[in-house]
PDB file with one MODEL, atoms N, CA, C and O in Angstrom:
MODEL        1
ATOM      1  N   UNK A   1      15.063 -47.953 -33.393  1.00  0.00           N
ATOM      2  CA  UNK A   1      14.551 -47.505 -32.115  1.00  0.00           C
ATOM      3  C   UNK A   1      15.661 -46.849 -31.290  1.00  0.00           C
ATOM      4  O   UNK A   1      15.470 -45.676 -30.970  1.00  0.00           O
ATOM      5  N   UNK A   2      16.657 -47.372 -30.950  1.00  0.00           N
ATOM      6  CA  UNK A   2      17.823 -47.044 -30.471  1.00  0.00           C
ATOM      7  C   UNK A   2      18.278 -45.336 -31.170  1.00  0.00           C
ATOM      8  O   UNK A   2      18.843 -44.438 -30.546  1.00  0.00           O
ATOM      9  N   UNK A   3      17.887 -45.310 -32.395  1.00  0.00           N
ATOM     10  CA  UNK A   3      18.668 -43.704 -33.071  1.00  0.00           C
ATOM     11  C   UNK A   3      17.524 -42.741 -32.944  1.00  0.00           C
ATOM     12  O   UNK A   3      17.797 -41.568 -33.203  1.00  0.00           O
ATOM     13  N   UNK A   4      16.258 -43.032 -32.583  1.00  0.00           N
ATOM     14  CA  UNK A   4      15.252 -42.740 -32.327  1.00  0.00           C
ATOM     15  C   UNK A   4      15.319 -41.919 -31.052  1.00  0.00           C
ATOM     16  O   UNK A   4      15.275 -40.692 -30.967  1.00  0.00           O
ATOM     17  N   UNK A   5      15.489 -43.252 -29.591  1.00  0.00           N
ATOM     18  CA  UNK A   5      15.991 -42.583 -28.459  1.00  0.00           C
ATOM     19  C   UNK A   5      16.980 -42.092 -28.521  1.00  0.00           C
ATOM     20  O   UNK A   5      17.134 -41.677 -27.372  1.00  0.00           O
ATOM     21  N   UNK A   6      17.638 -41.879 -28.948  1.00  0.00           N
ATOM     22  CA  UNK A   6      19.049 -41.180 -29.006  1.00  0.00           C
ATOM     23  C   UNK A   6      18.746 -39.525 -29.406  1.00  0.00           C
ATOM     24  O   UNK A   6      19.432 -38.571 -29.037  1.00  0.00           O
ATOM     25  N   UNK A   7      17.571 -39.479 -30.230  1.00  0.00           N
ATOM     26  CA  UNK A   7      17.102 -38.187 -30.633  1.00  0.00           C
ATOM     27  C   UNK A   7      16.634 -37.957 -30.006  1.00  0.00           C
ATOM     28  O   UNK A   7      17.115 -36.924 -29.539  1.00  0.00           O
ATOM     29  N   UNK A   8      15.716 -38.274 -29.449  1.00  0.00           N
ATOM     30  CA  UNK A   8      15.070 -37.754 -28.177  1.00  0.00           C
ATOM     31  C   UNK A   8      15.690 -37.448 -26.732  1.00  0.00           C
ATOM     32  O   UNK A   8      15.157 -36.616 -25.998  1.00  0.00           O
ATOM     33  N   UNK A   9      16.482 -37.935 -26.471  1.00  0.00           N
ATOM     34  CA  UNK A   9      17.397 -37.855 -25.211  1.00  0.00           C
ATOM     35  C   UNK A   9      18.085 -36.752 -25.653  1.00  0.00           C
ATOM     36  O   UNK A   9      17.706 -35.618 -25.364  1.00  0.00           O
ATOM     37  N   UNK A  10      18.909 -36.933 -26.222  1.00  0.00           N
ATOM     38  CA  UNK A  10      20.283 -35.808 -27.320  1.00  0.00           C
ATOM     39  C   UNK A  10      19.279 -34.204 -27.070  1.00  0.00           C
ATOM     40  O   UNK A  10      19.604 -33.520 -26.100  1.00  0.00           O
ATOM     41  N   UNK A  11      18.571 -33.899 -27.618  1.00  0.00           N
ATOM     42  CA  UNK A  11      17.455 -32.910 -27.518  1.00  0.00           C
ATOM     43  C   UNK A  11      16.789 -32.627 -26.453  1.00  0.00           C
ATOM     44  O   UNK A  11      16.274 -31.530 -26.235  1.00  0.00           O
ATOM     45  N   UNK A  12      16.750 -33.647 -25.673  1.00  0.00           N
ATOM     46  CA  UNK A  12      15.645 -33.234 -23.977  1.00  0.00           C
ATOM     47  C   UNK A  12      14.490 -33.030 -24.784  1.00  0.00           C
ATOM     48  O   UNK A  12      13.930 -31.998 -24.413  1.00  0.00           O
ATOM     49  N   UNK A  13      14.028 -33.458 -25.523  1.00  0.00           N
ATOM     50  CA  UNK A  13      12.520 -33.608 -26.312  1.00  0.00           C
ATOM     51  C   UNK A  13      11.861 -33.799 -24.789  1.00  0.00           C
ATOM     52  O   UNK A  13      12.315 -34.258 -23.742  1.00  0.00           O
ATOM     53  N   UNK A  14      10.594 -33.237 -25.161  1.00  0.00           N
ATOM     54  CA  UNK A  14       9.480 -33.869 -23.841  1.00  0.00           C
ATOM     55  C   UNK A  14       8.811 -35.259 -24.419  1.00  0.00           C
ATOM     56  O   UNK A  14       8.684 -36.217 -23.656  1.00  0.00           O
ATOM     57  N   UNK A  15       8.511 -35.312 -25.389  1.00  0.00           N
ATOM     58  CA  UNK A  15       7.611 -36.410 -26.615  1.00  0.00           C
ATOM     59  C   UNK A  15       8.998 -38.241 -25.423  1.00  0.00           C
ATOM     60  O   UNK A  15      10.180 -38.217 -25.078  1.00  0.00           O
ATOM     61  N   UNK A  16       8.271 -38.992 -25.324  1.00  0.00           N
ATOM     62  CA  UNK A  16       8.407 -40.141 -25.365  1.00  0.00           C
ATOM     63  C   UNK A  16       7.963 -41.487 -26.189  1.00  0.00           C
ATOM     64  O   UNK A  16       6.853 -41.991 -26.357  1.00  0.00           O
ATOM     65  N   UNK A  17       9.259 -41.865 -26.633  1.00  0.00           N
ATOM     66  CA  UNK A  17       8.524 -43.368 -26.968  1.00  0.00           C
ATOM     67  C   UNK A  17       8.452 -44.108 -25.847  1.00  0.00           C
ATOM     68  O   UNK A  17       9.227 -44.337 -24.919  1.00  0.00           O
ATOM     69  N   UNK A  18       6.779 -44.606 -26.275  1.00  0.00           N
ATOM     70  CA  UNK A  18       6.215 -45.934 -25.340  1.00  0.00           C
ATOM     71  C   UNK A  18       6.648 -47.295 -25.274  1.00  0.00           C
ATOM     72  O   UNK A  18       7.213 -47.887 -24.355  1.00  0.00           O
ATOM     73  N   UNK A  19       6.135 -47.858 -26.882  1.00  0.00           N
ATOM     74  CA  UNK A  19       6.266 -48.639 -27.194  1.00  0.00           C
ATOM     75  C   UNK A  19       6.275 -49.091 -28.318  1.00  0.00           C
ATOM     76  O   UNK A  19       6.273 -48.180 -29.146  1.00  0.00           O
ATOM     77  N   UNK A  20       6.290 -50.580 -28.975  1.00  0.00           N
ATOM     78  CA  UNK A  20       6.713 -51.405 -30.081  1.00  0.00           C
ATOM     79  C   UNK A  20       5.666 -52.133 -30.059  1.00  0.00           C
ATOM     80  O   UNK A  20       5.442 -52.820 -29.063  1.00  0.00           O
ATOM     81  N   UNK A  21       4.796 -52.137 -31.160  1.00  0.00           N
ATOM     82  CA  UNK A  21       3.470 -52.774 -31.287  1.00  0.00           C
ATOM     83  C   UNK A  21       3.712 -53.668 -32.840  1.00  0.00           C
ATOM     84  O   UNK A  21       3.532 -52.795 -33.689  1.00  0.00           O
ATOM     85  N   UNK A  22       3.939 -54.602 -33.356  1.00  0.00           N
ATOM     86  CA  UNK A  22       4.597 -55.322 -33.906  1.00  0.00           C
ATOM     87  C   UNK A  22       5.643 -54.758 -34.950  1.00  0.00           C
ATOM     88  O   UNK A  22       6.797 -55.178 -35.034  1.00  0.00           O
ATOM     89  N   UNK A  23       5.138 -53.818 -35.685  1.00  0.00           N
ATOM     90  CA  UNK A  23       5.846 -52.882 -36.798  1.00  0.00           C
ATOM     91  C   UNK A  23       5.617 -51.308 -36.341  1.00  0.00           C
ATOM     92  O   UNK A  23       6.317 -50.443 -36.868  1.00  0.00           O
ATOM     93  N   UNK A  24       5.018 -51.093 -35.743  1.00  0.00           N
ATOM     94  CA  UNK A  24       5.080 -49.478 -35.326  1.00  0.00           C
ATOM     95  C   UNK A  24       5.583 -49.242 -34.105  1.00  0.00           C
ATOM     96  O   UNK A  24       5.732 -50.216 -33.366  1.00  0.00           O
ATOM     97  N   UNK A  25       5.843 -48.306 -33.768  1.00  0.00           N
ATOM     98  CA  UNK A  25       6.367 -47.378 -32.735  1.00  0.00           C
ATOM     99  C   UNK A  25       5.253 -46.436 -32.236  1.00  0.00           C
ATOM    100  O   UNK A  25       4.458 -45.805 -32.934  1.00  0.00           O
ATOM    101  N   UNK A  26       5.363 -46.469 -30.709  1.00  0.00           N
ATOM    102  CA  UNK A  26       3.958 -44.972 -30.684  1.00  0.00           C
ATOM    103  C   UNK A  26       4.871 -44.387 -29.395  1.00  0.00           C
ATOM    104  O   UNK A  26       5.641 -44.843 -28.549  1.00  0.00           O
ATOM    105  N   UNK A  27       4.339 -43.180 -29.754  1.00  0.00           N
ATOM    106  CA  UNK A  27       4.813 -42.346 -28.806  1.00  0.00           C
ATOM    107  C   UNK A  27       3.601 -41.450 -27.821  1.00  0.00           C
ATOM    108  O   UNK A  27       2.374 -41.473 -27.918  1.00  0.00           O
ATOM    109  N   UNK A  28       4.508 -40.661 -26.843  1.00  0.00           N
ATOM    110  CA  UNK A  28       3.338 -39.779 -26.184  1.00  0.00           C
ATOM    111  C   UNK A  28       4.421 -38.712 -26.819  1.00  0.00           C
ATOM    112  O   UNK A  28       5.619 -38.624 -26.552  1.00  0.00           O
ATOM    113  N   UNK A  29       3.456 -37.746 -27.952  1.00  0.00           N
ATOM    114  CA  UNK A  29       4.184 -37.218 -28.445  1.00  0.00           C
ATOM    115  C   UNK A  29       3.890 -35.608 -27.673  1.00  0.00           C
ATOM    116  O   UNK A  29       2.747 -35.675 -27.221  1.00  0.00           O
ATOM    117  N   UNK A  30       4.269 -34.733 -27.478  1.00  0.00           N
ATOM    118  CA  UNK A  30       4.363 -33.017 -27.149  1.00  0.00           C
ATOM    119  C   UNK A  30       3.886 -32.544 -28.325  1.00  0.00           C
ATOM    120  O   UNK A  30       4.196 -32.949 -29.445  1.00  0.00           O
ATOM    121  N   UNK A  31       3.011 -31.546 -28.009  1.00  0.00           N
ATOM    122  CA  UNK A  31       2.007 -31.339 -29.235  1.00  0.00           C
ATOM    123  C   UNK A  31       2.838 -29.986 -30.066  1.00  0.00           C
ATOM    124  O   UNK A  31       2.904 -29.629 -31.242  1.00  0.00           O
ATOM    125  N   UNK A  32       3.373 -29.510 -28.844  1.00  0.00           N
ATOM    126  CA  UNK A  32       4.736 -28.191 -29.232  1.00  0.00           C
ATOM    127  C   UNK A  32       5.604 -28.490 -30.016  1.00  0.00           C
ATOM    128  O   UNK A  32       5.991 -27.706 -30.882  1.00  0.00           O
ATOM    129  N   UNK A  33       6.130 -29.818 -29.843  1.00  0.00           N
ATOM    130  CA  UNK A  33       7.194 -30.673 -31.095  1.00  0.00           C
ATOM    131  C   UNK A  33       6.946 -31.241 -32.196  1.00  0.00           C
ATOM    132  O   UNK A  33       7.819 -31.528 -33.014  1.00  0.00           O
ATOM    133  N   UNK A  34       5.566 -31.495 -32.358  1.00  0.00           N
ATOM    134  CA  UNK A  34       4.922 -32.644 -33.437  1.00  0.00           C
ATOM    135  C   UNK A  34       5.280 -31.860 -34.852  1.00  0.00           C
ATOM    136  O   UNK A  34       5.628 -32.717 -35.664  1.00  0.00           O
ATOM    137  N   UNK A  35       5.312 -30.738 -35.346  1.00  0.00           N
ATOM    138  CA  UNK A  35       5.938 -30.108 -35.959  1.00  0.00           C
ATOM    139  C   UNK A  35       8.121 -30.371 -36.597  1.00  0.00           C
ATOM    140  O   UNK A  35       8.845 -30.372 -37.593  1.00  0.00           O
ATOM    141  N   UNK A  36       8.129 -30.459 -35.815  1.00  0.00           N
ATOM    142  CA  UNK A  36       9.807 -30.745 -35.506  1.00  0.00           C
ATOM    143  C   UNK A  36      10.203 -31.852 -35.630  1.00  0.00           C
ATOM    144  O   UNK A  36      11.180 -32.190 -36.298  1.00  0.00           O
ATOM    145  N   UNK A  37       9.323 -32.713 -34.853  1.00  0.00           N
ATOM    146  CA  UNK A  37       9.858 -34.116 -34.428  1.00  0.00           C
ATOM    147  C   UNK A  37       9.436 -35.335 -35.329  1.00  0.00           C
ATOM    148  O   UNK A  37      10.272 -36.192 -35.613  1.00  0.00           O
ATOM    149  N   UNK A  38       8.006 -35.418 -35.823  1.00  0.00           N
ATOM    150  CA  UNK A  38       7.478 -36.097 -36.436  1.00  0.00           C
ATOM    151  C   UNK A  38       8.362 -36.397 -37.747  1.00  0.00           C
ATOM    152  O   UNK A  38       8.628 -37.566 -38.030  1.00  0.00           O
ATOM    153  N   UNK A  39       8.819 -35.320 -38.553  1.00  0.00           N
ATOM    154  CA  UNK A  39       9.458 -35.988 -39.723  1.00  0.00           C
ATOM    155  C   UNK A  39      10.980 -36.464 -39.529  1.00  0.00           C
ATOM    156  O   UNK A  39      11.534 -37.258 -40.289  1.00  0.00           O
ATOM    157  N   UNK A  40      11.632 -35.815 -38.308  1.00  0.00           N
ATOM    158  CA  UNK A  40      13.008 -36.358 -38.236  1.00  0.00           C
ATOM    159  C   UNK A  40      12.676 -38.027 -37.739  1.00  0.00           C
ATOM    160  O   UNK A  40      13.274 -38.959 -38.277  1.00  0.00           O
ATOM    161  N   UNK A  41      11.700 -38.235 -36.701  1.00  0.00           N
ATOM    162  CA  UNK A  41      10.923 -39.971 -36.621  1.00  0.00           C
ATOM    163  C   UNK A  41      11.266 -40.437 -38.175  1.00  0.00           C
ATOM    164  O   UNK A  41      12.172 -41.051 -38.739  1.00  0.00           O
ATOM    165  N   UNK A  42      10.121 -39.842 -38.514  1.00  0.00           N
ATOM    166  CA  UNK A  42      10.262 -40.608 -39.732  1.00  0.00           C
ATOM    167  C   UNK A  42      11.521 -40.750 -40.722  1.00  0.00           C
ATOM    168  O   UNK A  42      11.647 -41.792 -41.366  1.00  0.00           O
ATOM    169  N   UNK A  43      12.473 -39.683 -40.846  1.00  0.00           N
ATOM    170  CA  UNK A  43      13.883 -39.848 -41.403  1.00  0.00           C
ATOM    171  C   UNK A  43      14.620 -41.159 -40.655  1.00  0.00           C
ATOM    172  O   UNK A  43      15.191 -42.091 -41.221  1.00  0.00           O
ATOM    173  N   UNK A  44      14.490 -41.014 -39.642  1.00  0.00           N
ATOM    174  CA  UNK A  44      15.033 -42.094 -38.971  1.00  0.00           C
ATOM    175  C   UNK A  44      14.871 -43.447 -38.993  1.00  0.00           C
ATOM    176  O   UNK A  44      15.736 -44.250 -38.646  1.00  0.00           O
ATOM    177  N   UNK A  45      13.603 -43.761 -39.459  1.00  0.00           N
ATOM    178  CA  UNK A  45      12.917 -44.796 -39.530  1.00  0.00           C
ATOM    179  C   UNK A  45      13.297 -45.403 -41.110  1.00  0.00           C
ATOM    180  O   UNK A  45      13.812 -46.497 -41.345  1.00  0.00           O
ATOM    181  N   UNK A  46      12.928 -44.466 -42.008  1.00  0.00           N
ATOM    182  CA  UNK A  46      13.440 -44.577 -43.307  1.00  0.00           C
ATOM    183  C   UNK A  46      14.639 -45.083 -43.692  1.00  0.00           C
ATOM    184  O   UNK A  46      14.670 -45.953 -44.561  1.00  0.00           O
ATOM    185  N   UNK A  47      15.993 -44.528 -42.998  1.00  0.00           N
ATOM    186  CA  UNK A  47      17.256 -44.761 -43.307  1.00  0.00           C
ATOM    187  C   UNK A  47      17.999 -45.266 -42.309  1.00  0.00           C
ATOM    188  O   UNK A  47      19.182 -45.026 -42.067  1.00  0.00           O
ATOM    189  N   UNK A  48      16.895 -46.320 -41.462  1.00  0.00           N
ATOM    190  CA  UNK A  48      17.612 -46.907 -40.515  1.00  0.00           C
ATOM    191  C   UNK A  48      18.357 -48.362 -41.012  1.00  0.00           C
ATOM    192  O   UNK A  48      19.288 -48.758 -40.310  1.00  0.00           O
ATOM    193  N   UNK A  49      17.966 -49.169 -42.215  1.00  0.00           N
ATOM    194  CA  UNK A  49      18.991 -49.680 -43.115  1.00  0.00           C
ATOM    195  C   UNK A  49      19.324 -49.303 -44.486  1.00  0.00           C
ATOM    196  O   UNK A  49      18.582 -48.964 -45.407  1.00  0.00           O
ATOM    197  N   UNK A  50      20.834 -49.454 -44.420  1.00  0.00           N
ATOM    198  CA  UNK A  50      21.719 -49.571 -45.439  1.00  0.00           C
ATOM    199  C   UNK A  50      21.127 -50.086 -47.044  1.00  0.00           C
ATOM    200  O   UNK A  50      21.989 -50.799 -47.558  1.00  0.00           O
ATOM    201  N   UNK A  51      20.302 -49.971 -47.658  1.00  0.00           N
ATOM    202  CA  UNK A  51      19.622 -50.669 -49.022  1.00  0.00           C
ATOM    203  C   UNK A  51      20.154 -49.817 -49.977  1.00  0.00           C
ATOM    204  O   UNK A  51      20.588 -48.684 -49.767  1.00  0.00           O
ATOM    205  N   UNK A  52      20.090 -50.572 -51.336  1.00  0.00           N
ATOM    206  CA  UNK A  52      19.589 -49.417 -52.407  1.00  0.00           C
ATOM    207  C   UNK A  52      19.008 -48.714 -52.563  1.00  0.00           C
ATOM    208  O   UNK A  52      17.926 -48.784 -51.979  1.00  0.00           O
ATOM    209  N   UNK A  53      19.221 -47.722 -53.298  1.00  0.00           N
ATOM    210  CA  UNK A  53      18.004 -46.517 -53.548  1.00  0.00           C
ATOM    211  C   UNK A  53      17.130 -47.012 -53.967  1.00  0.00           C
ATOM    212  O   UNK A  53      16.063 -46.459 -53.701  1.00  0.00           O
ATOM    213  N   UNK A  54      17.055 -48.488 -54.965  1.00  0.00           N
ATOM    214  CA  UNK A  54      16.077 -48.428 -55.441  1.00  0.00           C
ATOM    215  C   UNK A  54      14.674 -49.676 -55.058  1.00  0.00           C
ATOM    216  O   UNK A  54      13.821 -50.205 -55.771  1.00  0.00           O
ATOM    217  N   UNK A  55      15.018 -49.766 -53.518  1.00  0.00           N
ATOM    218  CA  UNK A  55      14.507 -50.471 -52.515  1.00  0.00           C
ATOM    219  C   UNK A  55      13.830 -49.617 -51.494  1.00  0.00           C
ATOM    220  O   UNK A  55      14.377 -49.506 -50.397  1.00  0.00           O
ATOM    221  N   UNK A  56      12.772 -49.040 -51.714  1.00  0.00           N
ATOM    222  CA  UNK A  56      12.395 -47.576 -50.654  1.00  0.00           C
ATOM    223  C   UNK A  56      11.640 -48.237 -49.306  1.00  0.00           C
ATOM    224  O   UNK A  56      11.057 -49.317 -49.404  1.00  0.00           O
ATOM    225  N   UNK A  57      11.700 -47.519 -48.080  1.00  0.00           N
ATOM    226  CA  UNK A  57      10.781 -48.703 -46.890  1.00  0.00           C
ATOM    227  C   UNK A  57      10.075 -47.358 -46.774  1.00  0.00           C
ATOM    228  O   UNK A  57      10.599 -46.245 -46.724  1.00  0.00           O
ATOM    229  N   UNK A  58       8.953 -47.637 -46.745  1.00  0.00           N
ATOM    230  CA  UNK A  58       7.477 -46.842 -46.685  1.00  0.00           C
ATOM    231  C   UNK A  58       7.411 -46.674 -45.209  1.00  0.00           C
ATOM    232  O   UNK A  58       7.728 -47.646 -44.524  1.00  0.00           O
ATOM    233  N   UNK A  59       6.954 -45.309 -44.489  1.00  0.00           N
ATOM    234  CA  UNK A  59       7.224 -45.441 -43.218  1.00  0.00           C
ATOM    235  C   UNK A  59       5.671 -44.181 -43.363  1.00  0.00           C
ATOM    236  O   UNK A  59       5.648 -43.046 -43.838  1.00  0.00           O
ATOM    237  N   UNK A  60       4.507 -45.046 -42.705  1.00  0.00           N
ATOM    238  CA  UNK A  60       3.535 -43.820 -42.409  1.00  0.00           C
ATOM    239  C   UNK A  60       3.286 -43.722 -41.120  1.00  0.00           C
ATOM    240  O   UNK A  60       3.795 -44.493 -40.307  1.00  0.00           O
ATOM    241  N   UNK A  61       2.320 -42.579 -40.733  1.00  0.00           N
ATOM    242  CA  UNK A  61       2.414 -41.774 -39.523  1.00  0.00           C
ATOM    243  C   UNK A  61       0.968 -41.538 -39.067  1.00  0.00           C
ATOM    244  O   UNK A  61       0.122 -41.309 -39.932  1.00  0.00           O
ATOM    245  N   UNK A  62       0.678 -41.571 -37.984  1.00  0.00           N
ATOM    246  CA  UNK A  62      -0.820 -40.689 -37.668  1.00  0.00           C
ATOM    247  C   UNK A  62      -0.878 -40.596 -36.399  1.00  0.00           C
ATOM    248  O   UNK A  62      -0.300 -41.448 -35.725  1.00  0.00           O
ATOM    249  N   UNK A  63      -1.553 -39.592 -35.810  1.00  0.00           N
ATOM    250  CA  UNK A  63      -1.778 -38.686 -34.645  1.00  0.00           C
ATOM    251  C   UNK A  63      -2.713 -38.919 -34.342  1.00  0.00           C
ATOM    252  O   UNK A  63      -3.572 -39.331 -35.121  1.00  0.00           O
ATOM    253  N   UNK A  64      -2.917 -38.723 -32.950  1.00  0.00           N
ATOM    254  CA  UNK A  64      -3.992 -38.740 -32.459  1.00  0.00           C
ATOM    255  C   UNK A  64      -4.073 -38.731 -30.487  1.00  0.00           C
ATOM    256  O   UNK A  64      -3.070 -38.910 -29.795  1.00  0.00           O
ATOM    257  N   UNK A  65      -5.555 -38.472 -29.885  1.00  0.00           N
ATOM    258  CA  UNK A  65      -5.231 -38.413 -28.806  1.00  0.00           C
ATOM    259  C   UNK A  65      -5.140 -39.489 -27.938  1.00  0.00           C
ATOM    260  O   UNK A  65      -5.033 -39.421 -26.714  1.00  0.00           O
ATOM    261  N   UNK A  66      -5.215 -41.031 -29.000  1.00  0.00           N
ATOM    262  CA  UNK A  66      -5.387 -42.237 -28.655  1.00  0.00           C
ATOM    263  C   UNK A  66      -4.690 -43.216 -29.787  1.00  0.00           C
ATOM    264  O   UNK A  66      -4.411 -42.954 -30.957  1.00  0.00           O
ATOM    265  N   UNK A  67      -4.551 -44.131 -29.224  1.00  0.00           N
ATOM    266  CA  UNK A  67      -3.865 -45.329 -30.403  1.00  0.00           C
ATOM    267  C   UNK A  67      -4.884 -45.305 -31.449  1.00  0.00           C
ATOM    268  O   UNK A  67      -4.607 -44.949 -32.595  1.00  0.00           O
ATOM    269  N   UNK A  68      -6.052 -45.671 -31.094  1.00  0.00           N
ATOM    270  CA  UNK A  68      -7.194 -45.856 -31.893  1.00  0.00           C
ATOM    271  C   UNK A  68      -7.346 -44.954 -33.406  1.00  0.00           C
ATOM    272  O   UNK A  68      -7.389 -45.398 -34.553  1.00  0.00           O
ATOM    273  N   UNK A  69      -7.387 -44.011 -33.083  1.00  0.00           N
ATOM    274  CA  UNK A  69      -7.599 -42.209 -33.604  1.00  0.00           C
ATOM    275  C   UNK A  69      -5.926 -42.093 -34.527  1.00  0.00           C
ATOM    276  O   UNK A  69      -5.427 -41.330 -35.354  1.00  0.00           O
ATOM    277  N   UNK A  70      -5.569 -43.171 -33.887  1.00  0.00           N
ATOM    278  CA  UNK A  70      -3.759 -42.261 -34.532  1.00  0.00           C
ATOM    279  C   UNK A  70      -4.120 -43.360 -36.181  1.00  0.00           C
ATOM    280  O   UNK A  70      -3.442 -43.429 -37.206  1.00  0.00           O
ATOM    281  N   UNK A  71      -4.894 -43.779 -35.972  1.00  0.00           N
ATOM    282  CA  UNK A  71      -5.219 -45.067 -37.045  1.00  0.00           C
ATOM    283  C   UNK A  71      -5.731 -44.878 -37.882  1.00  0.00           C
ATOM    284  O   UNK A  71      -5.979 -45.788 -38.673  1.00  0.00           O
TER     285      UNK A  71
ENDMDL
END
């Protein structure tokens, strides 16, 4: 979360993270960035620990104009 905001600040992104809902993250994302931003999220999320390669952490995604919908 921390390298997350850090991307977002670092950039002046408009997109905010909200919040931490037990294992996910949601954002109010900028629909101009979702392109851009969405997979560096997810890089981030991916290689936010140190493992083996041959230990992969599955990190999925969905959009929407509501929590509900992003589901």
């Amino acid at each position: 979360m921390i390298r997350i905001d850090t991307l977002l600040r670092d950039k002046q992104y408009q997109s905010k993270m909200l919040l931490q809902v037990h294992d996910e993250l949601v954002f109010d994302l900028a629909l101009n960035e979702q392109d851009e931003l969405v997979p560096r999220i997810l890089d981030a999320m991916k290689t936010a620990l140190p493992l083996p390669h041959d230990v992969p952490i599955e990190v999925e995604h969905g959009t929407g104009p509501n929590w509900l919908a992003a589901h």
